[in-house]
TORMI-951010 format. One record per residue (C-alpha): residue number from 0; x, y, z. Coordinates in Angstrom, 1 decimal, decimal comma, padded with zeros to 4 digits. Layout:
N
   num       c1       c2       c3
   NUM        X        Y        Z
...
END
This chain:
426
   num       c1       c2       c3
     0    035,2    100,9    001,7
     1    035,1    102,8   -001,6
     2    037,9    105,0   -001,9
     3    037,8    108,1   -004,0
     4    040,1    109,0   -006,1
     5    041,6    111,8   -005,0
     6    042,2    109,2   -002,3
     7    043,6    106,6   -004,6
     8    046,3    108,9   -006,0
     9    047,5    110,1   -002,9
    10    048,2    106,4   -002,1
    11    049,9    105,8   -005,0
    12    051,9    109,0   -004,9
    13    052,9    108,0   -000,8
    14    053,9    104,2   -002,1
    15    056,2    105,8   -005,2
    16    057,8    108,0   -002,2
    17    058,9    105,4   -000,6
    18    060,1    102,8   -003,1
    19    062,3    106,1   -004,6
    20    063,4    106,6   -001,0
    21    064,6    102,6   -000,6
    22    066,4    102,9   -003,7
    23    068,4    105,8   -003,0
    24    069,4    104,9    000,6
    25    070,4    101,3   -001,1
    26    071,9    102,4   -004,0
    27    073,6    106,0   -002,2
    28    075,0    103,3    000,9
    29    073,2    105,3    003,1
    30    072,2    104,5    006,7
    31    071,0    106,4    009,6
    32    072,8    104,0    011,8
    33    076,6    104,0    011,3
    34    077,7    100,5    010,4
    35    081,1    099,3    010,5
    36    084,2    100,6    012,3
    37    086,8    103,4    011,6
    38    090,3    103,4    010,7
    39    092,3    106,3    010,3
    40    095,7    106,6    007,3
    41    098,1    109,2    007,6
    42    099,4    110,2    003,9
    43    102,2    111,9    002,8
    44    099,8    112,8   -000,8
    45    096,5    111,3   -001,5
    46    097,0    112,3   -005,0
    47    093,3    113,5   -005,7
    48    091,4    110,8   -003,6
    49    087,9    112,0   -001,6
    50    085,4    111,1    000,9
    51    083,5    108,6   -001,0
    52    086,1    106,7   -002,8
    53    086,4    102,9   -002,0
    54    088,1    101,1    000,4
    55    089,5    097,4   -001,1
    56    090,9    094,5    001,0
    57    092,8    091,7   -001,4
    58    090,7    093,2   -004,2
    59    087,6    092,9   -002,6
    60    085,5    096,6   -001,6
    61    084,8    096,2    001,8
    62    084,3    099,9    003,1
    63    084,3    103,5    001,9
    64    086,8    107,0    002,8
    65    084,4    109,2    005,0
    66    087,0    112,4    005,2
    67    089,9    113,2    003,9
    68    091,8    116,1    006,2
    69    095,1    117,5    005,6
    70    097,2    118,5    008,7
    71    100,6    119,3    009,9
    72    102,1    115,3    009,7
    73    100,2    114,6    006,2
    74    096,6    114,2    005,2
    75    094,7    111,6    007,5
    76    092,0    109,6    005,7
    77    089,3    108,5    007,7
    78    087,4    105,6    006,3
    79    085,2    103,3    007,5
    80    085,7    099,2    007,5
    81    082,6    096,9    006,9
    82    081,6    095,0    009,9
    83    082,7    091,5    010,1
    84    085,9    092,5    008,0
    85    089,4    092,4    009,7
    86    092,4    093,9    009,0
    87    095,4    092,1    009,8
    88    098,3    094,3    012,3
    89    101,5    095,1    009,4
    90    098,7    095,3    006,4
    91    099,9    097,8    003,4
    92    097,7    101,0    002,7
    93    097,7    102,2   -000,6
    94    096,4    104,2   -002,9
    95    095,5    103,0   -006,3
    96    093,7    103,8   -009,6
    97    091,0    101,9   -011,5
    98    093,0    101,7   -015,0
    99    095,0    104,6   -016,3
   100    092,6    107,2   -015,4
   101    089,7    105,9   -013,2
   102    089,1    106,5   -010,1
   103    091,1    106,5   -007,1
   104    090,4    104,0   -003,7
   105    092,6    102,5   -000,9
   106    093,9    099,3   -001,4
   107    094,8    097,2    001,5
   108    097,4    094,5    001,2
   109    098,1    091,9    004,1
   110    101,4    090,1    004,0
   111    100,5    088,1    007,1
   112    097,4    085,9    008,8
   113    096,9    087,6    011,5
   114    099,6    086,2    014,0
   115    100,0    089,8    015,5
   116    096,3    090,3    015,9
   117    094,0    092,7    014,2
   118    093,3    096,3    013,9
   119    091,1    097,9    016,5
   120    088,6    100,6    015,7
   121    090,0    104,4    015,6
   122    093,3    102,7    015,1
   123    095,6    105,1    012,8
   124    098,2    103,6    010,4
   125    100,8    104,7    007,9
   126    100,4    104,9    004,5
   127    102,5    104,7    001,7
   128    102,9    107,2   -000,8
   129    101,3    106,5   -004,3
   130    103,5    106,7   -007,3
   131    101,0    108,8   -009,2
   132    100,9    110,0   -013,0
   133    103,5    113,1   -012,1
   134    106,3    110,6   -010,7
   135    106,0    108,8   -014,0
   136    106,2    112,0   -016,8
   137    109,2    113,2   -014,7
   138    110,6    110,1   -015,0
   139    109,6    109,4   -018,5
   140    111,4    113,7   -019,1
   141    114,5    112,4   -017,6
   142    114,8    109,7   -019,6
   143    114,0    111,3   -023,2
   144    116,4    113,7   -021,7
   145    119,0    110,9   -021,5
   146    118,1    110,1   -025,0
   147    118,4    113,0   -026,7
   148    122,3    113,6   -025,3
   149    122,9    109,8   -026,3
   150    121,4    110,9   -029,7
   151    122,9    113,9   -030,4
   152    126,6    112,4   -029,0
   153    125,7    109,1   -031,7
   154    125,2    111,6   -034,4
   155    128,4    114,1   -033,7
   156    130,2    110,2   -033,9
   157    128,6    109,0   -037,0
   158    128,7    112,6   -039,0
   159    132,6    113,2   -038,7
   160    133,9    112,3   -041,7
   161    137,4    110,4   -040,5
   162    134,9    107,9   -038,4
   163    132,8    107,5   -041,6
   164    136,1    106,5   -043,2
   165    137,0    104,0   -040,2
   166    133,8    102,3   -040,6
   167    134,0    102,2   -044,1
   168    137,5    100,7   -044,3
   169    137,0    098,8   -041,5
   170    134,2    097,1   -043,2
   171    136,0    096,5   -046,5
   172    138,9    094,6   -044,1
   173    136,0    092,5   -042,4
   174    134,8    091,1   -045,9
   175    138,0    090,6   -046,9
   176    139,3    088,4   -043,2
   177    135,6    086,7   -044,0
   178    136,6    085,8   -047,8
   179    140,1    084,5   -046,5
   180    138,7    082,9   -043,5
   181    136,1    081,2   -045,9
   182    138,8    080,4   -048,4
   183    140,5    078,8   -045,2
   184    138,1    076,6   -044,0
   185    137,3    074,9   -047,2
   186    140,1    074,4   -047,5
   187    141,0    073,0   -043,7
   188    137,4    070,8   -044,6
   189    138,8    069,5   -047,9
   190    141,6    068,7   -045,9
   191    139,6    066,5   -043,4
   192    137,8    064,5   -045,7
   193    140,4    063,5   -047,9
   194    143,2    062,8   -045,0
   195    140,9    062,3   -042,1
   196    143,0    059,1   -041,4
   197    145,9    061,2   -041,2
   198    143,9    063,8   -039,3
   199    143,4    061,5   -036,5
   200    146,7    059,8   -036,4
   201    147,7    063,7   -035,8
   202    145,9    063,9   -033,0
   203    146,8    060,6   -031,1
   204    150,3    061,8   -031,7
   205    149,9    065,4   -030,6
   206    148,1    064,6   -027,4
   207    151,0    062,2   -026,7
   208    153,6    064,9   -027,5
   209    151,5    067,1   -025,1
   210    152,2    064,7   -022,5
   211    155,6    064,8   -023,2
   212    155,8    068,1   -022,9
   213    154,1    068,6   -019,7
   214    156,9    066,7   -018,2
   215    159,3    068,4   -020,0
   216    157,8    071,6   -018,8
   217    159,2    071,3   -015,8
   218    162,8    070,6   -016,1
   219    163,5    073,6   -019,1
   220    163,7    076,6   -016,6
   221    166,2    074,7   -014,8
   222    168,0    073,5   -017,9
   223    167,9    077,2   -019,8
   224    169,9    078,5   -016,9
   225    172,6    076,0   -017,3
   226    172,6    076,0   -021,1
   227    171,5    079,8   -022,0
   228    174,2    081,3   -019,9
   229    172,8    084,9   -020,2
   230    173,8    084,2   -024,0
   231    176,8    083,0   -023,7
   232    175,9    079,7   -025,2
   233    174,8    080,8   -028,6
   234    177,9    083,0   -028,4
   235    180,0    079,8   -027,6
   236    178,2    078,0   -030,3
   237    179,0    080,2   -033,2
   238    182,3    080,4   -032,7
   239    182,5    077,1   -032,1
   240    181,0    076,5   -035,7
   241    183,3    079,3   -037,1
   242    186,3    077,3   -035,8
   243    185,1    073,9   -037,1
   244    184,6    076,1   -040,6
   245    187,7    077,2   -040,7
   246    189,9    074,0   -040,0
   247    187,8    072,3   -042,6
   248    188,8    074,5   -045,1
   249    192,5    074,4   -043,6
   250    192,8    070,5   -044,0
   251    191,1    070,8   -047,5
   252    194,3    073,0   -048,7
   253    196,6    071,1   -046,5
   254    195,1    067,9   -048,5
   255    195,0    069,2   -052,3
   256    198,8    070,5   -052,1
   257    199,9    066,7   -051,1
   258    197,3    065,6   -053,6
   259    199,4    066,4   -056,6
   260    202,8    065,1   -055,0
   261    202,0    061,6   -052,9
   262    202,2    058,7   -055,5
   263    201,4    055,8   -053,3
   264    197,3    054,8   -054,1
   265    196,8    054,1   -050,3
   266    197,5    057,3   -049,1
   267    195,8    058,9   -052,2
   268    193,2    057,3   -051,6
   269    193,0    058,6   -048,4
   270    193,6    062,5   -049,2
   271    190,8    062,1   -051,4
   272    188,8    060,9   -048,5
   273    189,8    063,2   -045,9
   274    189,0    066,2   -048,8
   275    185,4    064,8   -049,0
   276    184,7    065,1   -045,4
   277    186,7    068,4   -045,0
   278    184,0    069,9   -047,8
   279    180,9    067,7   -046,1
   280    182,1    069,8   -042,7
   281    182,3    073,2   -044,4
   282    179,4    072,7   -046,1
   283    177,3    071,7   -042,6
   284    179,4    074,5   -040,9
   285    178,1    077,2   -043,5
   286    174,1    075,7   -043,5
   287    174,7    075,9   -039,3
   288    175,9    079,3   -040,0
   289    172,9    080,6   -042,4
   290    170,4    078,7   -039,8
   291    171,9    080,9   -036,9
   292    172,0    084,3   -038,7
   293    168,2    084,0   -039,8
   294    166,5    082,6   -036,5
   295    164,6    085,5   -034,8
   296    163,0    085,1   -031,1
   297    160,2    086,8   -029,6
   298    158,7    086,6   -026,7
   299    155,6    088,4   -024,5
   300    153,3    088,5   -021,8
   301    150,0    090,0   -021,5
   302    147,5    090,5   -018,4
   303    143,8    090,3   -018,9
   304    140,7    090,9   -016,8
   305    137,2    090,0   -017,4
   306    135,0    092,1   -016,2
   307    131,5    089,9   -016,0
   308    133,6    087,2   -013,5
   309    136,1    090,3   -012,0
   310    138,8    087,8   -012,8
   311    142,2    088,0   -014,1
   312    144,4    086,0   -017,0
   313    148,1    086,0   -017,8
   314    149,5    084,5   -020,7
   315    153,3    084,4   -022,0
   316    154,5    082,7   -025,2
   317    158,0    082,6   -027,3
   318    157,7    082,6   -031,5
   319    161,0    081,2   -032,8
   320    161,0    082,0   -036,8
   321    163,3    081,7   -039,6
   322    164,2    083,5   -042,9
   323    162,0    080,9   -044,7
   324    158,3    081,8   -043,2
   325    158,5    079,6   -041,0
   326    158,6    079,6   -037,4
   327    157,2    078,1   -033,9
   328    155,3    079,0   -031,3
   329    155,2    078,0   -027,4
   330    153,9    079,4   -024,7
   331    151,1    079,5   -021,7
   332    147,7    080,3   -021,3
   333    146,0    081,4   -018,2
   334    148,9    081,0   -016,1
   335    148,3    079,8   -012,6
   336    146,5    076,4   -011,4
   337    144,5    076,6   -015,1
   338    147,9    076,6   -017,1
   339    147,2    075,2   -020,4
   340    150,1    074,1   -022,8
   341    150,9    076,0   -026,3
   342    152,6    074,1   -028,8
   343    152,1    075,6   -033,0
   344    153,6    075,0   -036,0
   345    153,2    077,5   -039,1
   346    153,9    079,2   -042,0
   347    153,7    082,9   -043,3
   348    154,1    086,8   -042,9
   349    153,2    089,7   -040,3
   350    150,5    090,0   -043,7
   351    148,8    086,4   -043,4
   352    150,0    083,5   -041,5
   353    148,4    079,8   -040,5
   354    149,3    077,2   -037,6
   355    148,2    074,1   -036,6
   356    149,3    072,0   -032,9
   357    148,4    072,7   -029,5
   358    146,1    075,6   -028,3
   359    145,4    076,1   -024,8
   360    146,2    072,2   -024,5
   361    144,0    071,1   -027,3
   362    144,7    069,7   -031,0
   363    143,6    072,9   -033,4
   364    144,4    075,2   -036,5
   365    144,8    078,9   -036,5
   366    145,3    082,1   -038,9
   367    146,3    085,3   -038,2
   368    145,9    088,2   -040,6
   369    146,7    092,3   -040,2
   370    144,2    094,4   -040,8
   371    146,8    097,7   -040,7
   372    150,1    098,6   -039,6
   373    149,1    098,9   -036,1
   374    146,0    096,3   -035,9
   375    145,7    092,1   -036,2
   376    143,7    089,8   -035,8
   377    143,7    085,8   -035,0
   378    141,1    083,2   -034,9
   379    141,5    079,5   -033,2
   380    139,4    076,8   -034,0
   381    140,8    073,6   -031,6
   382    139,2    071,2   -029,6
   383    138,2    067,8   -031,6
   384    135,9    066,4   -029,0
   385    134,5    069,6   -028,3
   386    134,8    072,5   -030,9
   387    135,8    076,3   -029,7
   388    136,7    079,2   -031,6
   389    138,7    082,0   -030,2
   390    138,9    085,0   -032,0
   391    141,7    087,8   -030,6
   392    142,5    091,0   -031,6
   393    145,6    092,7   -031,1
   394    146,3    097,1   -031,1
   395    149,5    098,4   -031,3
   396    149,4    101,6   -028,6
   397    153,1    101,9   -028,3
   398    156,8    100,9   -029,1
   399    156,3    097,1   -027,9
   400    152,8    097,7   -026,2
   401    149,6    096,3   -027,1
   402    145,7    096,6   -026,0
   403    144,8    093,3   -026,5
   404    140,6    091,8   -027,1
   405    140,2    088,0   -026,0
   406    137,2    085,6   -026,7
   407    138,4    082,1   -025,2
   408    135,2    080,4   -026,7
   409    132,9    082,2   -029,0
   410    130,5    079,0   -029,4
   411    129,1    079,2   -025,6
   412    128,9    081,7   -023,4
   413    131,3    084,6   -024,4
   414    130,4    087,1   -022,3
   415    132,0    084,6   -019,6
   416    135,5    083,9   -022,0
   417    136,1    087,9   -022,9
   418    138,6    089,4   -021,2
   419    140,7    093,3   -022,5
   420    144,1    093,7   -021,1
   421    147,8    094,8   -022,3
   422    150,7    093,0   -024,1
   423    154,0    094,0   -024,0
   424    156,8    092,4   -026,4
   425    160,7    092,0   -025,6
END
């Protein structure tokens, strides 16, 4: 049969039709049979999503929103579920964005396997609320907000002349305590190598002595009682010395007058000797004297807390020192089932002063420098088998009272070793 071609157009024309019509059901998701199943999400703000946008279960699209109605308990979005696909009972609905700025969808997340079954059609869930663009500018306001008063209070700090003047001497004092405490330890190094011998015979002998001292730890309270006296003993002492002074110096005279009138050798001989020791006991009596007048004792306690562990510290020590520079230290750190023995030995001024014996129970050196009238600091370096630095600093804040800054152990974990507390002297 010949067709004409009025004929053959037509044909073609129908056939084009319906291939455009295919491709835009296909392409559109278009059916005239509902496929799939309903579920229905209650929203508190859907945050600009419409009928149309996708529907994703664990990332994979697996239905589309059909209508999106607001109402008196939210906005309810309708959408509808491929068939085949189940929803586990407890799953998440959210609503998400395709980057910064796509396009909104649903996005379903299941944190079970289905052990409390599976949504039925028409079933209606709760969904959570999105944390859209708005949420984040007002947050990201509020905190440039913060800023900007952190700022401004920084720059009222920095701009007031006095603090530019802290900072400034305060830096000048920190290179200095860094020149001196570099001067120190080449020299504490020159030290080591040349007497390192000597250096460890130290140390045999000091953790012996701290032995020694733990067991003699235990009996001075009850001895200090007897022997202290409230003061009395000193008291007792000194006069005690002042006597022996003074009948020295009585036999002395008592021997020079018969000195000139006996004439037998023997009992010359023996004047002379009893004037030698009479001048040997004024002389120790006056050097007992002088020794007495120029001791000074201190003593102190201090109660720290470190904030990172919510734990407390208590330390006490007594400094015994003399007109020459030099003086002692003993004390305890961290007072309670921790209690670790101090034991020093040094030399120097409130200006600049080293030690060197037992810190917090361990064979060390240490310095201590002022920075001011009111302000000083001390750095520890002890340890031999392990090395640890503490560095302290030290605020006068009243008659007798200190703010006190402790590092135990600058080398590992510090934040855990810092503790802030008081000291006060007596």
């Amino acid at each position: 049969m010949t067709l004409s071609t009025e004929a053959k157009v037509g044909a073609v024309s129908v056939i084009g039709f319906l291939l455009l019509m295919i491709m835009v059901v296909n392409l559109g998701n278009f059916s005239f049979a509902e496929k799939g199943y309903p579920i229905k999400a209650v929203f508190s703000d859907v945050n600009g999503l419409v009928a149309g946008s996708g529907v994703r279960y664990a990332g994979v699209d697996v239905g589309r929103v059909d209508l999106v109605q607001a109402g008196v308990e939210g906005v309810t979005v309708r959408m509808r579920i491929n068939s085949g696909v189940k929803i586990p009972v407890g799953a998440q609905f959210t609503i998400s964005t395709d980057g910064l700025m796509g396009e909104k969808y649903i996005n379903i997340i299941s944190t079970t396997v289905g052990e409390a079954g599976y949504l039925e059609p028409d079933a209606v869930v709760r969904g959570q609320a999105p944390n859209g663009m708005d949420k984040l500018v007002s947050s990201a306001d509020r905190v440039l907000g913060e800023v900007e008063k952190l700022v401004r209070s920084l720059n009222e700090i920095v701009g007031d002349e006095q603090v530019k003047a802290s900072m400034k001497a305060t830096a000048l004092n920190a290179r200095e305590i860094t020149e001196r405490l570099s001067e120190l330890s080449a020299t504490l190094a020159r030290m080591a190598r040349n007497n390192e011998q000597d250096v460890n015979t130290m140390a045999a002998n000091l953790r012996i002595m701290s032995g020694s001292l733990r067991d003699v730890a235990g009996r001075i309270d009850t001895m200090m009682e007897s022997v202290d006296n409230n003061g009395q003993t000193a008291k007792d002492v000194r006069e005690a010395v002042g006597n022996l002074k003074n009948t020295s110096v009585r036999v002395e005279r008592m021997a020079a007058s018969l000195e000139n009138v006996v004439t037998d050798p023997s009992t010359a001989k023996d004047i002379k000797e009893t004037l030698k020791n009479a001048r040997e006991v004024s002389a120790k009596a006056n050097k007992t004297l002088a020794q007495l007048d120029t001791i000074k004792v201190e003593s102190g306690v201090e109660m720290l807390y470190n904030s990172h562990l919510s734990q407390y510290q208590s330390n006490a020590d007594v400094k015994v020192s003399t007109a020459n520079k030099d003086f002692a230290v003993i004390g305890v750190h961290d007072i309670g089932e921790s209690s670790r023995g101090n034991f020093q030995y040094g030399h120097g001024d409130d200006r600049f002063a080293a030690r060197v014996g037992i810190i917090d129970g361990k064979a060390g050196i240490g310095a201590d420098t002022s920075v001011n009238s009111q302000w000083r600091i001390s750095l520890d370096v002890y340890d031999p088998n392990e090395v640890r630095v503490k560095l302290r600093s030290q605020y006068k804040i009243g008659s007798d009272l200190y703010l006190i800054g402790l590092t135990d152990n600058l080398t590992k974990e510090p934040e855990d070793n810092t503790y802030i507390g008081l000291r006060r002297d007596f």
